[in-house]
Steps between C-alpha positions, in 0.01 A plus 500: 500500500278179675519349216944548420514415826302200478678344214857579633401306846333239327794211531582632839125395587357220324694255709299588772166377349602126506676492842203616675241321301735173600509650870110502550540111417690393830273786668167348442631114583667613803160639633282180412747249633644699803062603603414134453820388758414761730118360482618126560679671768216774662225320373214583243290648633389895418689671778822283369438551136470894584743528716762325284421730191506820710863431643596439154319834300691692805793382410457598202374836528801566752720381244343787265646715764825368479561500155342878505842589699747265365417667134631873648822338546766646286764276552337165473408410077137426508540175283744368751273567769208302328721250409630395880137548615413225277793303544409552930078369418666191320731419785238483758269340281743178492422435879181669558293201565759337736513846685068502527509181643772508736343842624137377474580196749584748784173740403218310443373609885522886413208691500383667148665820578809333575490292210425794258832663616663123496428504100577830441842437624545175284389640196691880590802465327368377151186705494725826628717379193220481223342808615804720468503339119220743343622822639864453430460377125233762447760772603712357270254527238374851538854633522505357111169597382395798711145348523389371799143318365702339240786389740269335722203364307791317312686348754133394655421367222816238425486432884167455523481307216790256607299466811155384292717275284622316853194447617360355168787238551466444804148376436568358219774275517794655781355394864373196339844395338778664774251530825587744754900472520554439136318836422665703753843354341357599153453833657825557660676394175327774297555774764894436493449542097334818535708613751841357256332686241460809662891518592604403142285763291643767762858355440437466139420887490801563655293643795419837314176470440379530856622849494115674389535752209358813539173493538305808353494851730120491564538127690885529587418667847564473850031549594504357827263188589235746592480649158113501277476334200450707193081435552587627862449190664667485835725204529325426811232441293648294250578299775135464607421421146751177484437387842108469393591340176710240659261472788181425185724316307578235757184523641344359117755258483418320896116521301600364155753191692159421656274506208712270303588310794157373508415503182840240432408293835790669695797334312833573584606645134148732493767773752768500223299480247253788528751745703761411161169653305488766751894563461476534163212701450714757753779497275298552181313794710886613561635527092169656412568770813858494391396545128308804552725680735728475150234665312372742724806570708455863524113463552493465831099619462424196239695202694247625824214482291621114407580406827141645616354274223677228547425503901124498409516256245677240767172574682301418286634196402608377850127570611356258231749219537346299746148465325643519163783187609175303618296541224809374264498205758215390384556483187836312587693797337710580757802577243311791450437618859916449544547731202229750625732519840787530300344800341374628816860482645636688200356755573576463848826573423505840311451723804846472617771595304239785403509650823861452540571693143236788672644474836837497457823669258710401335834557730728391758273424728278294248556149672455619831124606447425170305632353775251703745231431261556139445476483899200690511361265259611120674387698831154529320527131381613324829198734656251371235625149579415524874261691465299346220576155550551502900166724612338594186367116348394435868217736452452586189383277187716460226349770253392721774919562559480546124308773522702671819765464290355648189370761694876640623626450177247787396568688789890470391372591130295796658836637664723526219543891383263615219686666211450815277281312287321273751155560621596423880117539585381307239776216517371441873137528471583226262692297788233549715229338276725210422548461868098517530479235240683260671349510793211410377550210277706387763254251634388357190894441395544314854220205432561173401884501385653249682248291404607574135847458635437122611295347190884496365539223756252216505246724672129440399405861487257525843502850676679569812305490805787595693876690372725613758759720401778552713893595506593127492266411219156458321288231626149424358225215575256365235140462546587118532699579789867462339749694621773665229839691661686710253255310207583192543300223703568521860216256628149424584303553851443174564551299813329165416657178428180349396484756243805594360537737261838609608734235564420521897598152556813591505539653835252241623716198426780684667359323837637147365854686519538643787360374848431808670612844290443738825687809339462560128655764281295615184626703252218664291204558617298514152121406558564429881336118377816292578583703823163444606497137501865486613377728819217266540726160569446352867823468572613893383646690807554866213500561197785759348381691163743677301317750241659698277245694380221659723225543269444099556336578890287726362395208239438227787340709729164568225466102453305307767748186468771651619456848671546279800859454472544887524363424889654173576731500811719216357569718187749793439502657206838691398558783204823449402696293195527063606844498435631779657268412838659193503870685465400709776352235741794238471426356810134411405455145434189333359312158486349604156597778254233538250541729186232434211767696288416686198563400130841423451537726208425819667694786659681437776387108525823345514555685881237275609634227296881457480760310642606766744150569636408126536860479729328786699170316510680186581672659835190620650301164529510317841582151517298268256319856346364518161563803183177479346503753119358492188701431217221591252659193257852626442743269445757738628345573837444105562866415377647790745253371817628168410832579499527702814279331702644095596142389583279664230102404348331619227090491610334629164671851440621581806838368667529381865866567670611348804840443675379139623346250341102546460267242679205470366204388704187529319312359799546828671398699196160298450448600877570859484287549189155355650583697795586803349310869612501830356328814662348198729323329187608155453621437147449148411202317586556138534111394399530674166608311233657780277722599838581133540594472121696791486717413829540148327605636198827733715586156678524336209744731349773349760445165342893332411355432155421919419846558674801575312385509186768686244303777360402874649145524344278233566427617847134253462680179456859569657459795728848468735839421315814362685855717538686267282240518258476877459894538458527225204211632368615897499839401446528735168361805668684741764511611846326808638751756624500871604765560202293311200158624684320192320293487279406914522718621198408204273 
């Protein structure tokens, strides 16, 4: 009977398959653009990034909810339904990012509780929308094929996979090419197809087909929501069960994004990239659970018994990734640690339609327990997300949270119902030792793999004295004292001009500039070298630090040339994201803003970078006060600082800003330099000939003849380079805004 009624449904049904595959598309863009807006907006930091992503999974999950009760309707066609939900995600989509920043400009005060609910309400009506999606199309479904499993490990398999294949172009070629309001147009334009599409294969049915056949007596009932599953599993239970799968699904992915984050230096297409792998091993993990609630649809015994496997198998795997992802590092094979995730994410995805086909019948009220399940499982997600990213990486290491997590996903394995033929006892005395196991070769998976993880990137292979892991990020210093945030060079202690080994003349020379900088804004505290010598400047009344990630105080305050700036009067340090201090505090002005800015190429970069920040920047100065960044040799970055800024320098890679002209008076800087104390300790000691040298050697840089010179490399010979000179030399390259984000996506 299945199978008659399978092939009499099968044109009614098959249209289905490409509308929602074509539906995840716009779904997964929509969530990368409309997150990185609301982070420009809210700021970048962890409590941002979480917050952000929770309002949006809740959406979601409410939308699950939604959908669960539209599908009961009898007098609204399920097709047309979908179709006018998508039609409705498209139509917002069009003005989203004008509505986010009209809305942002009158919330950037709010505290983090206020802003939560702030983008929760901006993202309501689409996520409520794309929620409701699942449920109503898998009612749809079901009433056709009488198998839930099938039903929904389909659908979440095209959907999921349209999702992966948007986030593969969007790091491939789609931010890069369209930016942020090209790709949200893109978007819209493919949800008013689907939603087109929807309408015209109802119409084209004559609207007869969303009329459900009979489905057979056994699963053509009226079992209330409280009714056991054939294996006599409470529903309440299989709620349980998908909240804790969401909740250790998430939780590996937050892990995994960081893993690969550092091991790819923390560029912007590493997020796309490796959660499109993730995507797309859920979807496989989806047809194979789909696939063998065909086979075994009566065999309600056998599909536990997979689902129990395939729960301790994702263990397993999810366990090993970390160590077995470093070791690959090494051996510059990280292709293969991306396709051992993707494996370890396929499996991921099995559990769920295979409790739904336990969990729940075939019948009339079908979409309304997906819809509770699929809610139990984004509650579990946006709780792993807060919980695992938000508390979690504060105190635990990175494979220690592997192992919590492996550990429930036992306990979930432990708690499934043992069959007829299952030796319950057996089965979790087997749990148990696995459990045992991985406690202890914990420890010895833990050592030494972010040092595997760096030797990718220029790193010379020393051991860490020091790695502090925290919600905001890894940070790690070398024997040599470097200093590497999210794997990528972040610095040197050093506070010495006569020996520099990182570039510290630059806030030195900062004196010839400025003629008394008494309030100072730093963003990025990094080594705490720069701040130190900026706090140390005779004429320095305080000293404003703007951190984003903790993790860094805990770094200065174990080395002996700077724990002293965690105790200076004149210095406050802040926790919080530069741009979005500087939003908050628009009454703040400056006499220097100093950023020594990240790479340009990595995530979230251009924020720091673009036109629109630099405007920000730009109003907070007081009269005759300097911007002071990094431009780490981009063309882009100097071109856009050029551009914005009327009186602009180049001095080696970093940019000075100013509203006024710049007067120079290298007099003054000679001066401050021989007079110049830190802790108490004079620095420069006018009877020593390599002190005398060296300060010679910074004069001399201001000679007119090294001054102006067209190039942005040889900082020796021609360290400072003129305004005019920077814009005919970048005049083939771009400016910097929040929309093109840079150089990030190239």
């Amino acid at each position: 009977m299945y199978r008659l009624m399978k092939n009499s449904t099968s044109s009614t049904i098959w249209p289905i398959y490409p509308l929602f595959l074509i539906s995840g598309f716009p779904a997964l863009l929509y969530q990368i653009v409309w997150q990185r807006s609301l982070f420009t907006l809210f700021g970048t930091n962890i409590e941002s990034i979480t917050l952000v992503v929770a309002a949006f999974m809740l959406g979601l999950g409410l939308g699950s909810l939604l959908g669960g009760k539209l599908s009961k309707l009898q007098f609204l066609p399920l097709l047309i339904l979908f179709g006018v939900l998508e039609i409705g995600i498209g139509l917002f989509g069009i003005s989203s990012l004008q509505l986010f920043d009209f809305v942002g400009s009158f919330t950037i005060n709010l505290s983090y509780v206020q802003m939560t609910l702030v983008a929760f309400l901006l993202v309501l009506v689409p996520t409520l929308s794309m929620g409701a999606t699942l449920p109503i199309l898998s009612a749809f479904l079901i009433h056709r094929q009488a198998n839930v499993g099938l039903s929904l490990g389909s659908l979440y398999f095209v959907n999921t996979l349209g999702s992966a294949i948007a986030a593969f172009s969007a790091s491939l070629f789609l931010m890069s090419m369209l930016g942020m309001q090209g790709t949200i147009y893109l978007a819209s334009i493919l949800n008013f197809l689907v939603g087109t599409g929807a309408l015209l294969v109802y119409f084209l049915q004559n609207a007869s087909t969303d009329s459900p056949p009979k489905l057979s007596q056994e699963s053509h009932d009226t079992t209330s929501l409280e009714t056991a599953s054939p294996m006599q599993i409470s529903f309440q239970w299989i709620l349980l069960l998908a909240f804790a799968s969401g909740f250790v699904a998430l939780s590996y992915e937050i892990l995994w994004m960081r893993i690969f984050s550092i091991a790819n230096a923390g560029v912007a297409f590493i997020f796309p990239r490796i959660l499109g792998l993730f995507l797309l091993g859920l979807a496989l993990g989806s047809y194979i659970a789909g696939r063998v609630c065909e086979t075994y649809r009566e065999n309600t015994e056998h599909i536990t018994k997979v689902l129990r496997w395939s729960i301790v198998i994702a263990v397993v795997l999810g366990f090993l990734l970390m160590p077995i992802a470093a070791f690959l590092a090494t051996k510059m094979a990280l292709l293969l640690a991306e396709l051992y995730l993707l494996l370890a994410a396929l499996v991921l995805g099995v559990p769920f339609p295979l409790l739904a086909h336990i969990g729940i019948q075939a019948n009339k009220h079908s979409g309304e327990k997906i819809s509770y399940m699929y809610m139990a499982n984004i509650a579990g997600a946006t709780i792993g997300t807060v919980l695992t990213g938000f508390i979690l990486m504060d105190h635990l290491p990175s494979q220690t949270i592997a192992l919590v997590l492996a550990l429930i996903g036992l306990g979930i394995a432990a708690l499934l119902p043992q069959g007829e033929s299952t030796q319950g006892p057996t089965a979790r005395a087997g749990f148990a030792l696995l459990a045992l196991l991985f406690l202890f070769s914990n420890s010895a998976l833990s050592t030494g793999n972010y040092e595997k993880f760096q030797t990718i990137r220029n790193y010379n292979g020393q051991s860490f004295k020091q790695l502090v892991e925290t919600k905001s990020g890894v940070i790690s210093v070398t024997e040599n004292d470097q200093v590497y945030g999210g794997g990528v060079y972040d610095g040197r202690f050093n506070t010495s001009l006569i020996n520099d080994s990182n570039g510290i003349v630059r806030p030195y020379v900062l004196s010839a500039f400025h003629p008394a900088p008494k309030k100072v804004l730093m963003i990025g505290l990094a080594t705490g070298s720069w701040a130190q010598v900026v706090a140390h400047h005779p004429d320095l009344e305080e000293l404003v630090v703007v951190e984003i990630n903790p993790g860094y105080l805990e770094v200065v305050n174990t080395h002996e040339r700077v724990e002293s700036l965690l105790s200076n009067h004149k210095v406050k340090i802040l926790i919080d994201d530069g741009r979005r201090y500087l939003q908050r505090n628009e009454n703040e002005k400056f006499d220097l803003i100093i950023m020594n800015t990240t790479f340009h190429w990595r995530a979230y970069a251009a924020n720091l970078l673009s036109k629109d920040f630099l405007e920000i920047v730009l109003a907070h100065l007081n009269e005759n006060g300097i911007a002071f960044y990094n431009s780490t040799n981009s063309m882009n970055v100097q071109k856009t600082g050029a551009t914005v800024c009327l009186h602009a320098l180049r001095f080696q890679n970093h940019m000075l800003c100013s509203n006024e002209p710049f007067e120079t008076d290298i007099a003054r800087l000679e001066s401050i330099l021989w007079e110049y104390e830190i802790d108490g300790v004079k620095q420069h000691d006018p009877d020593n000939e390599i002190h005398v040298a060296r300060i010679t050697e910074t004069i001399r840089m201001f000679d007119a003849s090294r001054f102006g010179f067209n190039t942005a490399y040889d900082f020796e010979t021609f360290p400072f380079e003129a305004r005019e000179s920077i814009l005919r030399r970048t005049a083939e390259n771009f400016i910097i805004t929040d929309d093109n984000m840079g150089d990030e996506w190239n």
